[in-house]
N, C-alpha and C positions, 0 to 999 in steps of 0.2 A: 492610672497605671502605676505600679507598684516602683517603678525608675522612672516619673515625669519629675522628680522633684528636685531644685537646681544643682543641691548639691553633689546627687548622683550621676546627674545628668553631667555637671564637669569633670568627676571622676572619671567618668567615661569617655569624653570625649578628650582629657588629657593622656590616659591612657592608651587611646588609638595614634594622639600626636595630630592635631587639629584642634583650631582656637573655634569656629562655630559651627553649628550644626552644617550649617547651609555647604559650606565645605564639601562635605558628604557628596552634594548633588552638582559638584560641578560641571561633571559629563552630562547632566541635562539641559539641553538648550533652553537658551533662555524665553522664547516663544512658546515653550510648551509648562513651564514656570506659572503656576497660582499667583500673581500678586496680589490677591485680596484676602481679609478673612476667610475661613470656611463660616458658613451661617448654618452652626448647628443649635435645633433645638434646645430646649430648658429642660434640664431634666424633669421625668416624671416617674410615680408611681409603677413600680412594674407590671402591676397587673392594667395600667391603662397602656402602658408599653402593647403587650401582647393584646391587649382588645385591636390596637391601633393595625398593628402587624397582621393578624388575621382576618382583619375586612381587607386588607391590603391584598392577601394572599387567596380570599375568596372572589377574585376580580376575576383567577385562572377559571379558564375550562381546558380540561382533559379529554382526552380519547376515551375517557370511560360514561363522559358526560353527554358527546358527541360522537357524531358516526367520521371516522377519519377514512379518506383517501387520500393522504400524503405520505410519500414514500420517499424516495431519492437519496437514497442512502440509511436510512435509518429505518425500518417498516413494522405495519402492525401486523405481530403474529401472536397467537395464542403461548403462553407458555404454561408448562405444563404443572402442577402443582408442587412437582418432586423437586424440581432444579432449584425452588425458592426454598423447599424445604432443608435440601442440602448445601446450599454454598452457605445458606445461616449460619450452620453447624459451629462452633468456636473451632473445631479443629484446623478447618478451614478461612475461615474470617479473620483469624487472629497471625496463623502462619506465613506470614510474607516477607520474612527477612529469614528464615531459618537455613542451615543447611542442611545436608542427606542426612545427615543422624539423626538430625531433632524429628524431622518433618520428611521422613520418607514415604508416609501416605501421599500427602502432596507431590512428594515426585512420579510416586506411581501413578495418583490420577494426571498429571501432566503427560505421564508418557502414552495414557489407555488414549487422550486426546490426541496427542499425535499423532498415532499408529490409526485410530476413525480417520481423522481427516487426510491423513495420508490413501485411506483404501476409497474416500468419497471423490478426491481431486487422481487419483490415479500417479500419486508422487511417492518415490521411494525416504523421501527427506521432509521430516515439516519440523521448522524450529519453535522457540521457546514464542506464548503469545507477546504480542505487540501491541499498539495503541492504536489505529482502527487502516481503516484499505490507504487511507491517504498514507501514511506512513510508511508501508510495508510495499506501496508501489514503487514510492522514492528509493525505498532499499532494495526494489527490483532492476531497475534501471543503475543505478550503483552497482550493483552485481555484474551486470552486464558490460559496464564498462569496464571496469576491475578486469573481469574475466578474457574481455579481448583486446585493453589497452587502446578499443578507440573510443570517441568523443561526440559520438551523436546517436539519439533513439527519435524514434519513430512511432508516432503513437495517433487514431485515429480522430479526426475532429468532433469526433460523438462524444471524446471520453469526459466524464465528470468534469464539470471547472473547475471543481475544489480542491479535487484529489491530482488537475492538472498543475497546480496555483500551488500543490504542494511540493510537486514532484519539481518544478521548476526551479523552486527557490532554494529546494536541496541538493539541486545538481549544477548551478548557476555558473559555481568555481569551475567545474571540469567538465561538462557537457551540454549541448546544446538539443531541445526538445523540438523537430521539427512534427506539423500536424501535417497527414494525410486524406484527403480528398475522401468522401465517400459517395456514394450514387443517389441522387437527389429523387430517385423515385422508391427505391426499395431501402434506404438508408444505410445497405452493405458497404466494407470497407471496398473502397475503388483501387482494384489490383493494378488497373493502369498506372495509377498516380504512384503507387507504393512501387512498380517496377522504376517509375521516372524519378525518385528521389531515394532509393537505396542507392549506397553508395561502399566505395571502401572504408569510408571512416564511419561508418553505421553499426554501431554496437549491440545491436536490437531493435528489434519490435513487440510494443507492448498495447496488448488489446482488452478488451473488453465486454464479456458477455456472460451474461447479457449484454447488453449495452445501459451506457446511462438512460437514452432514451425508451429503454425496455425493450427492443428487437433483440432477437438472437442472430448472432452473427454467423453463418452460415458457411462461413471459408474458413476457419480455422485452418486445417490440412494445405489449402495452397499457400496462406499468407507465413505458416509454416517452413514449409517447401522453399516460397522465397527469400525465407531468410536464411536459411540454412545453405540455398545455392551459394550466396553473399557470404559467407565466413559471421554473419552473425547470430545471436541469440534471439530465441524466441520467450516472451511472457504474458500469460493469460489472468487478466483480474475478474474475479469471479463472485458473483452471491451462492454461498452454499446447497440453499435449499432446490434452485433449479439445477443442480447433478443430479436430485431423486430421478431426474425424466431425462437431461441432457446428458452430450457425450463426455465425459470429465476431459480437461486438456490435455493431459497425460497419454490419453488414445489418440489426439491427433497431433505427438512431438512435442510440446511444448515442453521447453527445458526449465523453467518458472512458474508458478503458478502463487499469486495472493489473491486477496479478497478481504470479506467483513464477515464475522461469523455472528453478528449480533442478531441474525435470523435465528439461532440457533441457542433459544432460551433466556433469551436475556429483553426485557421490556425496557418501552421506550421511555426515558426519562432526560429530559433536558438536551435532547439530541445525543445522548449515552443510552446504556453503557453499549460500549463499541470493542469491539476485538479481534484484528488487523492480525491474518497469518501466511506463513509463508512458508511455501514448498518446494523444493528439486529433486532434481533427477539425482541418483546417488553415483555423481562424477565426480572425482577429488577438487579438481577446479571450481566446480557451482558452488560444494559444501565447501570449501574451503574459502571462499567469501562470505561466508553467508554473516551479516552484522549481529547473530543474537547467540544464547547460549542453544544449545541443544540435549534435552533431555535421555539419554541411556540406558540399558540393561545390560547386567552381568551377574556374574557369575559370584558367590558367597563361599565363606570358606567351610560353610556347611553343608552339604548335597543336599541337592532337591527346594534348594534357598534361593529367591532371587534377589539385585539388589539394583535401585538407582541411583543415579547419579547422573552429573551435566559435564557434556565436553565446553568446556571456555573458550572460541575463535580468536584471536588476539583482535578484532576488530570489536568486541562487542564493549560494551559502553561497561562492563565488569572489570575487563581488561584496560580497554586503553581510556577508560576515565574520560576525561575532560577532553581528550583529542577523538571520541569516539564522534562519529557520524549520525548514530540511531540512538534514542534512548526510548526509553519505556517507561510505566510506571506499576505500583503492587498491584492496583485492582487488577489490570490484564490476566494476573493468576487467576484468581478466582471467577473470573467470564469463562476462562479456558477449561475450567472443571465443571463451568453449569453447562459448555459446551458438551464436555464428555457424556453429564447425564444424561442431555438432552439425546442426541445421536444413540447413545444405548439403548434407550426406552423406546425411541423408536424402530431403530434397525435397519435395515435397507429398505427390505418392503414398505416397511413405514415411510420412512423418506421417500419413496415412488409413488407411496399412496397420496402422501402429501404432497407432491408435485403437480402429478394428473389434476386433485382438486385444485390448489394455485389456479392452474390453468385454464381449468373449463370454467372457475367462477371470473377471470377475466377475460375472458374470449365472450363469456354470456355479456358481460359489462362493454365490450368491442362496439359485439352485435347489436347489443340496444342501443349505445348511444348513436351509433351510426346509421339509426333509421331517424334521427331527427334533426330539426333544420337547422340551418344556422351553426351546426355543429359539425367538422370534417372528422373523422375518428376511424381509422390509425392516423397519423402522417404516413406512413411505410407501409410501403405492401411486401411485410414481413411478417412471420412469425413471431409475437410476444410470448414472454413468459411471465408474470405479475403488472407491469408497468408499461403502460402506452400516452402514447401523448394525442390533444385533442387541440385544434384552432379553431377561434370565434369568428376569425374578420369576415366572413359571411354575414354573423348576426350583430356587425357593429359593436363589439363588446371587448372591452380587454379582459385580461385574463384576471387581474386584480378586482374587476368589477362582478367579474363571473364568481368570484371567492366569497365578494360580501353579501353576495345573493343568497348563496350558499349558506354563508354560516347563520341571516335569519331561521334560515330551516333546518339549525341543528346540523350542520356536513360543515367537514373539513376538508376543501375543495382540494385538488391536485397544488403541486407545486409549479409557479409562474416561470416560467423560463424564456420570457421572453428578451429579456435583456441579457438571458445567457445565448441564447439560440437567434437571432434577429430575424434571422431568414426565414426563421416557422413562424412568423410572423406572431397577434397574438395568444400565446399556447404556455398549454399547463402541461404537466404528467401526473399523471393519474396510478394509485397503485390500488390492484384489487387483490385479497391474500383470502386466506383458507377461515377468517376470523368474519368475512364479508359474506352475509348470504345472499336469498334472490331478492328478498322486501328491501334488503340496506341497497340492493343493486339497482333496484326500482323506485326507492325513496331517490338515489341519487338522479335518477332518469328525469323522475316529476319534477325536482326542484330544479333541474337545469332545463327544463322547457321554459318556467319561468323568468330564470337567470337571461334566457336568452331572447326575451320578447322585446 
């Protein structure tokens, strides 16, 4: 490296005002401290470098190699050829620090996204994109408290672990996450239990539907209802593409609305890319917490001109810097414009079309697997929309066992959540999407008769 060499290396380090390196890392504990050499290789040849690196890398298998049914946040859906072709674009690729003059195309496709997903979720407000649902839950729940100055939400024991694990550690300082009970036969939120633990310091209730475990949740409108009796806020976290068929939250009160829009054109790669958005009701109080910027239209000094531009919240991480609560990163722009193509090329109907299919090719996937043994399939005697979950302990099988069954036969078996879920004893979730036909639905059928002998 161009400054390992000692001379520079003191120049630098007397210049900062520190006699050794080690200095630097005093705020690291000393248990988490390397005391030993690193044991790095000898150097070699580059081109034996890269032979070495690409057997490395030929170890992977892809979802293009293999048939995937894992969902749980991130899923396989088709995208469409255009969205890859456009967010390429340099105009696009390259523009992510610019302001409204340089890069007013980018504000406009930021605002044509907005304005979809505001008419898809039924919300008068969607702000600037974010870093995926985990995040933009955390800034729901912060809204909520913000908004009515108390200190506890409310949130269903179905919701993701992840996105609960994130929402907790972001609200730790000032609020407290209590989970609510849901009904052990149809996996609905249990309105008893939510009547028994709202309270007056209850700043919200934040739901989920689908749900993590793939049901749709079917009370919207009451669990609504209840909290708006209570003085507090309601927030629904959503997958975009079940709005083609379901009712947007927005129709049933919901004063919040986030979600993942990485349904929505963007492929799955390393668990990205992901794109965490958020919507209100257009009440001064909601929009005036809201932690991101928000994109604009107005008026030019030319008639017949439009022009963009972003309102700055004093809360967003633009503003208040280093005291901000929510940060973000560039790629989110350019998700949020493969977002826009996406949702255009389709249209509504399209998105409806795309729904219904989601649906009857996992309801086909329900019905088969739940004609064979050893296999319970739903848990919930609920309506799904892409993603259901399935228990072995019938066929003695863990779920992890059932996976490597699986992947001899080419399948990427559902996701294990047994150690998330205990009670569903050993169980996967399973995602079936519009990318799954009937053979891939029946390949999965065959090789889990196998898995489960």
């Amino acid at each position: 490296m161009p400054n390992s060499n000692p001379e520079t290396k003191r120049e630098m380090l007397d210049e900062i005002g520190v006699q050794t390196v080690e200095e630097l890392f005093v705020d690291v504990p000393e248990r988490l401290r390397l005391k030993k050499r690193l044991r790095l290789p000898h150097s070699k040849p580059e081109s034996q470098v890269r032979r070495e690196v690409e057997e490395i890398l030929s170890r992977n298998k892809t979802s293009s190699e293999l048939t995937s049914f894992l969902g749980a946040g991130c899923w396989p859906h088709y995208v469409p050829a255009v969205c890859d072709e456009i967010n390429s674009r340099s105009e696009f690729v390259t523009a992510y620090a610019g302001d409204v003059y340089s890069d007013l195309g980018r504000y406009q496709a930021l605002f044509e996204f907005q304005s979809m997903m505001g008419d898809l979720v039924a919300m008068d407000v969607v702000s600037f994109p974010w870093y995926d649902w985990a995040s933009v839950c955390s800034d729901a729940a912060r809204m909520m408290v913000t908004v009515t100055g108390r200190r506890e939400i409310l949130a269903p024991r179905t919701i993701s672990p992840s996105r609960l694990s994130v929402m907790r550690g972001d609200c730790e300082s000032f609020a407290h996450i209590k989970l609510v009970d849901n009904d052990k036969r149809t996996g609905q939120l249990s309105l008893e239990d939510l009547k028994r633990k709202i309270s007056p310091n209850t700043a919200g209730i934040y739901i989920e539907n689908p749900t993590y475990l793939g049901f749709v949740e079917t009370q919207g409108r009451e669990i609504s209802r209840i909290a708006h009796d209570h003085g507090a806020l309601f927030a629904v976290g959503v997958e975009p593409l079940s709005l083609g068929i379901l009712t947007p939250p927005g129709e049933y009160d919901a004063d919040i609305v986030c979600g993942e829009g990485q349904p929505l054109g963007m492929h799955m790669s390393f668990g990205g890319g992901l794109l965490g958005f958020i919507a209100c009701q257009d009440v001064e109080r909601l929009v005036s917490s809201i932690p991101h910027r928000l994109i604009s239209l107005t008026t030019t000094e030319r008639a017949g001109e439009w022009g963009f531009t972003y309102v700055l919240p004093e809360r967003t991480m633009f503003a208040a810097r280093d005291k901000a609560r929510s940060l973000t990163g560039t790629a989110t722009v350019l998700w949020a414009i493969t977002a826009a193509v996406y949702m255009s090329l389709l249209g509504p109907e399209g998105l409806r079309e795309l729904a219904e299919t989601i649906m009857q090719r996992s309801h086909y996937a329900i019905n088969r697997l739940s004609e064979m043994r050893g296999i319970k399939v739903p848990l919930f005697e609920s309506c799904h929309f892409e993603e259901f979950s399935a228990n072995f302990d019938a066929a003695g099988k863990t779920a992890s066992q059932v996976n490597e069954s699986l992947m001899s036969s080419g399948i990427i078996g559902g996701k294990d959540i047994s150690s998330e879920f205990p009670e569903l004893g050993n169980a996967a979730l399973y995602c079936v999407t519009e990318v799954h036909s009937k053979a891939d639905i029946d390949k999965l059928a065959a090789a889990l008769e196998v898995a489960v002998r």
